[in-house]
ZAMARGU-4260 file (C-alpha; in steps of 0.2 Angstrom, whole numbers, plus 5000, padded with zeros to 4 digits):
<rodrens>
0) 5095/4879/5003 | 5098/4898/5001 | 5114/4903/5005 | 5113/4922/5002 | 5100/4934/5006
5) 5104/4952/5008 | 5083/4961/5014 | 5087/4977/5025 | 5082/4972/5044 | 5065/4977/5044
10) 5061/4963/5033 | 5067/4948/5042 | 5053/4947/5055 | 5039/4947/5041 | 5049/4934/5033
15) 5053/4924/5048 | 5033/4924/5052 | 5033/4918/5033 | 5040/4905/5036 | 5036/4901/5053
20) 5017/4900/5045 | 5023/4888/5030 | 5033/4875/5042 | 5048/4881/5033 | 5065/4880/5046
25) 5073/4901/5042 | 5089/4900/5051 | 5099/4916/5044 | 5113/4928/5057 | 5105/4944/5054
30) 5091/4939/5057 | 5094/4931/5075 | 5105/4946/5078 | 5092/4955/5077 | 5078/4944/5085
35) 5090/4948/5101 | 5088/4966/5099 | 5067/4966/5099 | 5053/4955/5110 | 5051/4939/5103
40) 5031/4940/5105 | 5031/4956/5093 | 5043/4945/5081 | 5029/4930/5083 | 5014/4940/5081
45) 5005/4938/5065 | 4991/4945/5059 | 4975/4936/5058 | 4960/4943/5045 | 4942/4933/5044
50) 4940/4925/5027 | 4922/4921/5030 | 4907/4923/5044 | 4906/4909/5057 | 4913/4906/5074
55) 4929/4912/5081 | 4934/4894/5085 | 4931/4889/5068 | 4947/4889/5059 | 4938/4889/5041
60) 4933/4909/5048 | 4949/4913/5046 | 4959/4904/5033 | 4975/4895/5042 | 4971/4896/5061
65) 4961/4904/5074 | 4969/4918/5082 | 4980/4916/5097 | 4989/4924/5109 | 4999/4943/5104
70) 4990/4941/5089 | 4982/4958/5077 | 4963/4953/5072 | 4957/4960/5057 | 4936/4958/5055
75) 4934/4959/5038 | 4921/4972/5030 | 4906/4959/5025 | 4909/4946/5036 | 4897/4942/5056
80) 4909/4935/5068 | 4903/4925/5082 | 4912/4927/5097 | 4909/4907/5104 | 4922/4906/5114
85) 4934/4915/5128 | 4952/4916/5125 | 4963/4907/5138 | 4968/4918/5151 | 4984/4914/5145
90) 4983/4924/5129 | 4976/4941/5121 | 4975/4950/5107 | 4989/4964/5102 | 4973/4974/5091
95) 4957/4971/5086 | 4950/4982/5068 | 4933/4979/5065 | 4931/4983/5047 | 4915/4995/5039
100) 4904/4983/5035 | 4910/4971/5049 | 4902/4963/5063 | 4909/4954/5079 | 4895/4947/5091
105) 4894/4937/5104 | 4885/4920/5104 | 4889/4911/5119 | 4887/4916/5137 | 4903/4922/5145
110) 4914/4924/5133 | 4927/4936/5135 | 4938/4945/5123 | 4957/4948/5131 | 4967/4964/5122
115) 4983/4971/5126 | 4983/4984/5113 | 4969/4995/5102 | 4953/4992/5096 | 4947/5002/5078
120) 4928/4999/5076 | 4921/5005/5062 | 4907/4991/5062 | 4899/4984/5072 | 4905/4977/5091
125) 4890/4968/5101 | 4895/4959/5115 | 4879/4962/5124 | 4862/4955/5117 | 4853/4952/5135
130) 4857/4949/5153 | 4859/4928/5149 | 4870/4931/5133 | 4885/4943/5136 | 4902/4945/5135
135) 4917/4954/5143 | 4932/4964/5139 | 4947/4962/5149 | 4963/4973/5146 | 4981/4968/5148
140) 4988/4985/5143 | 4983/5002/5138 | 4974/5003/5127 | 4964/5017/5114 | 4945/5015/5106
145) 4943/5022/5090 | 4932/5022/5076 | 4914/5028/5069 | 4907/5010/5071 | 4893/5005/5085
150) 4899/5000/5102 | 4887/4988/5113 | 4897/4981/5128 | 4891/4971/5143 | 4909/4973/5156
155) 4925/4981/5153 | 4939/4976/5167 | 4953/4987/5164 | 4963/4979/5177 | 4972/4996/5182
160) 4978/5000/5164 | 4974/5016/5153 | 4961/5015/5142 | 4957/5030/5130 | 4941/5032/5120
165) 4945/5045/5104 | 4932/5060/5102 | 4914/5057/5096 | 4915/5037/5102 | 4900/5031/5107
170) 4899/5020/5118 | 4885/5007/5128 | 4891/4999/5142 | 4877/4987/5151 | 4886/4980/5165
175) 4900/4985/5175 | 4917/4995/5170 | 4930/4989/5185 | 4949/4990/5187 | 4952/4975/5197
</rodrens>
């Protein structure tokens, strides 16, 4: 047991989402001092990055666990994900980055990627290949679209959120943009 840590308080959530990762108990004052002062989901968040291509659900894609919910997603430049699955309606993404060199596709009909936050594309982000293999977009939050990479979407449901696309975007949207 550690009995004496002095880190300034910016450093306690990284560590506490250390340790939380680990299965390693971090009790410490401070620290729930200040877990009082913030939102609990930003404290829990962690940041998720592909290690390799393969499917979303596919734990190995990613290293330690697939992402979940208030989660920032990092596709990695030179790896194909395959969006196989939809997140629980229940949970969405704080951010998705799509790396240069990246790739995030959808392979199973109906999927749906939930955000709450920004998406950087500077890849590749295909979630419509035809009318019987598609996938849609549902924002929780307001959100901003940025990034040189190619855009290819089937739906976006905004549900009465902002979204804001950065200059030069270009954008494909196949199906429907709705703000039910």
């Amino acid at each position: 047991m550690l009995r004496k840590l002095e880190l300034p308080d910016a450093a306690y959530p990284e560590l506490f989402r250390y340790c939380a990762e680990k299965g390693i108990l971090f009790l410490s004052t401070p620290f729930l001092l200040l877990l009082l002062s913030l939102n609990l989901q930003d404290v829990l968040a962690a940041v998720k990055t592909s290690q390799a291509s393969g499917n979303w659900s596919n734990v190995g894609s990613w290293g330690s666990s697939v992402p979940a919910d208030n989660d920032d997603v990092i596709i990695r430049s030179g790896t194909i994900m395959n969006l196989n699955t939809s997140l629980p309606t229940t949970s969405s993404l704080r951010s998705l980055t799509i790396q240069t060199g990246a790739t995030l596709i959808v392979t199973v009909n109906g999927s749906t990627l939930r955000i709450k936050g920004d998406i950087i594309n500077d890849g590749v982000l295909n979630l419509w290949q035809s009318n019987s293999l598609q996938a849609a977009v549902i924002l929780y939050a307001k959100s901003l679209w940025s990034g040189s990479g190619e855009w290819n979407l089937s739906s976006i449901n905004v549900q009465g959120n902002a979204l804001e696309l950065s200059a030069g975007l270009g954008l494909i949207i196949n199906g429907d943009l709705s703000s039910d």
